[in-house]
Every structure is written in C-alpha cells, then in structure tokens.
N, C-alpha and C positions, 0 to 999 in steps of 0.2 A: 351717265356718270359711272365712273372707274368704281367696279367692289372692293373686298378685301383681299382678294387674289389679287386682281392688278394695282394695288396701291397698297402692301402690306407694310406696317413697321410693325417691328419685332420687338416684343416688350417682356419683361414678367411682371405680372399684374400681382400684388397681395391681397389675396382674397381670403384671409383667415378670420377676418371681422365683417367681412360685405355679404348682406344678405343676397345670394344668390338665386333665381326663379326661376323656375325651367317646368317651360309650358308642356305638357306631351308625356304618356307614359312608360313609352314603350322601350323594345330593346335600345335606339340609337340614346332617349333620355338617360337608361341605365348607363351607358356608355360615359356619357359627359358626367352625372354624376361622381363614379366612378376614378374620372379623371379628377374632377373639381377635390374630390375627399384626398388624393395624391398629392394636391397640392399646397392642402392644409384649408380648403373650407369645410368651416364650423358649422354655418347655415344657407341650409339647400333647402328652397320648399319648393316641390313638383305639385303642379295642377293637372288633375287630368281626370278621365272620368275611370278610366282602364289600369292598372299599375303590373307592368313587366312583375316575374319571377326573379328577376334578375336584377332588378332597382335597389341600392344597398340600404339597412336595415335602418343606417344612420339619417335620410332623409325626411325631411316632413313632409307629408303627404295631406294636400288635398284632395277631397273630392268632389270636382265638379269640371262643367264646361267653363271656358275658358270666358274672364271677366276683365275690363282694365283694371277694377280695384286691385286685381290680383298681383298686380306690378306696384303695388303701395309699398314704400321705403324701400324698391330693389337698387342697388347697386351693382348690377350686372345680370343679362335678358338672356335666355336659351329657348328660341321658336323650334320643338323637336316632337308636332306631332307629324301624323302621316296625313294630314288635312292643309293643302296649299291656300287656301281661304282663311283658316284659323291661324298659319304661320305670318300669312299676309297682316290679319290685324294683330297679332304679337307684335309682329318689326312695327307698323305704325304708330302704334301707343308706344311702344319702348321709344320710340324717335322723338314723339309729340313730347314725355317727358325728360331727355336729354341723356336717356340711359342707355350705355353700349348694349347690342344685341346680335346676337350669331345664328343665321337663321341655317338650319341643318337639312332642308331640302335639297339646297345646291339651289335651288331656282334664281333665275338671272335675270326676273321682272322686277322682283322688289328685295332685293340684295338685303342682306344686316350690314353692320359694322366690322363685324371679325370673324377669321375664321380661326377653327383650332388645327396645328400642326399634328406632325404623327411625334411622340414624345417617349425619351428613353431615360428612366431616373437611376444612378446609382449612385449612393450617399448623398452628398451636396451638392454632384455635378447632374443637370437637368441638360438634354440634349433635342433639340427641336428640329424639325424638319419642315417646309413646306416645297412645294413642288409642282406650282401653275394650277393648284385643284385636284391634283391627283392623288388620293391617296394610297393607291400601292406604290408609285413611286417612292412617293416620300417615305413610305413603311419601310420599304426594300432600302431606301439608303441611310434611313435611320438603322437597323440593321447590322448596313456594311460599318458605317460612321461605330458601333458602340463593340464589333468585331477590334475595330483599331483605338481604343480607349487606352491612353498610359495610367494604368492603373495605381503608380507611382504617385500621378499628378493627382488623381481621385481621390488617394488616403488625404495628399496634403490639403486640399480642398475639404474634407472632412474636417479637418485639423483645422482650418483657418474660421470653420464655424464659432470655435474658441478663440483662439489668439484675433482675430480680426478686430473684436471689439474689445478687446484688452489694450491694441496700440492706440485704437481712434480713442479711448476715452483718457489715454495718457498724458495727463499735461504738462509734462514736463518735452515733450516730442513739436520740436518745427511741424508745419506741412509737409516740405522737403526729406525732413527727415523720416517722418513717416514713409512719404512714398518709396526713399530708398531703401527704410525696411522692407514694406512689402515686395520689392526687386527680389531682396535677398530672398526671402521666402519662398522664391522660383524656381532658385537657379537648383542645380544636382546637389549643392554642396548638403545646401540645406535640408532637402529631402533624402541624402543621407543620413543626415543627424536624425532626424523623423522615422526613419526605418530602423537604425543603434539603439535608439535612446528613446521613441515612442513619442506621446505626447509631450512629456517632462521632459523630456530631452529635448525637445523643441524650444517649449517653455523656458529654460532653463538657458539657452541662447538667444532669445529674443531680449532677456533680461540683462544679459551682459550687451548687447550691443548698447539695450536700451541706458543704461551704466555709464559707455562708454559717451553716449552721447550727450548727458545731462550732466 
C-alpha cells in the first residue's frame, strides 16, 4: 500500500481546537511542535520519558513510556520517538482508533497517514512544499518559491483576513456577486487602492461596489 509520499493530498488542516499528541521527546518532537504552535495549535501534549531543550515552553508534557490511553480524545497522532518499535505501536493504535498519524522515522514497513511539508509563513500567505520524501529538496525550493513571493499579493491577503468575512456574511450579495467581488480584489487595480488608501481604503471600495450592487 501507497504511503503519504505516493498518494499525498494537500490539505490545511485546523488544528487550533484539536487536541494534538506527539509521542517522542526529542529534537525532531520539538520540531513538529514548533511547527503545530505556527499554526495555531492550542493543545499539544508530548509523552515521552526524555524532553528536548528545545521543546517549546507552551506544550504539555508527560512523563512516561509510551501507552494507548495516551492517544485518549487525540485528534491528530505524531509517532517522533528514535525507537522503530514504539513508533510502530503509535501508528497502530492511532489506526485501531481512526486517528490521522505522521510517523517521523521515514520507515516504509508501517507507514502513518501523512507527512508534513517544508513550510514558509508570511502574513496570511502559508507556502508548502513536498518533494518525493526529500526534504532538502523541498527546503531548497520552498526557499527559491518565498525568494519570488509578490509581496503585493501578501499585503492583500493579509487584508482579505478582514474583508473576507465581511462579504461572506453580507446578505444583501448574490453568490455571483460575491465571487465577482472577490475577482475584483485580485486584479492590480484593487491592490493599488490597498497600497493609497490602506485597509480603509480598501474597505471603503468594497463598500461602494457592495452599494452599487444592492
């Protein structure tokens, strides 16, 4: 059976409410961690008997060897110790219970669910990479990829963290209409009003189209 390398679909996952569990204490757990806190998880509990230097201050920490109960109420699994036996019954309990799990050996006998990309955040715009398993590749061309960022597009994307849910909640806007606004909010014109005029200046346009159309 195909792992997460050969059969990956690309998702973002909301993990700001899902209790997160991540077996292992060491450097690569600080690592996901790390990552998981970037992305807005609230709750990370690591089991482990050892705890990295480097595991952030924000997690909760168990301590012990590694138990099924320890996967009670998880909604999402991280197998990250340096014991291929202990990852192994991580992925099978995380499976037995029907919860996604990412096992961080790399080992290719009892595969997890998913793997995590090399990832580049700036504002609202989140930039992923995978690359057959590789991760310097992917490093390298996440990288090249955040070298060529329109940084234009970035601000407005920051900006749409606002206005986005100002159109969707507007009842006076078609579908249609809706989508044709967010067109508008792509093109150059718009994102120079965004660069003159700022947010409010944005605002302030979305409101008259929105005007024009009700």
């Amino acid at each position: 059976m195909g792992g997460p390398v050969d059969n990956g679909y690309p998702m973002m996952l909301d993990v700001s409410d899902r209790l997160v569990v991540v077996i292992g204490g060491g450097a690569v757990a600080a690592r996901k961690c790390e990552g998981l806190l970037a992305a807005g998880a609230t709750r990370i509990r690591v089991v482990s008997l050892e705890f990295s230097d480097k595991l952030p201050a924000a997690v909760e920490r168990v301590t012990a060897a590694f138990r099924a109960a320890h996967l009670d109420d998880a909604g999402l699994v991280f197998a990250a110790t340096d014991r291929p036996a202990v990852n192994d019954a991580v992925v099978v309990e995380a499976r037995r219970r029907g919860v996604l799990v990412c096992r961080a050996d790399g080992s290719e006998l009892l595969e997890g669910d998913f793997s995590t990309p090399a990832v580049y955040r700036e504002g609202a715009v989140t930039v992923t990479v995978s690359a057959a398993g590789s991760p310097v590749i992917a490093g390298k061309l996440r990288d090249k990829i955040a070298r060529c960022l329109d940084r234009d597009l970035v601000m407005m994307a920051d900006a749409m963290q606002e206005i986005r849910p100002m159109i969707l909640q507007h009842r006076g806007l078609s579908e249609s209409q809706r989508r044709e606004l967010f067109r508008r909010l792509a093109t150059a014109e718009s994102l120079e009003i965004l660069k003159s005029g700022g947010l409010e200046g944005l605002k302030a346009s979305v409101a008259e189209y929105v005007l024009s159309q009700t």
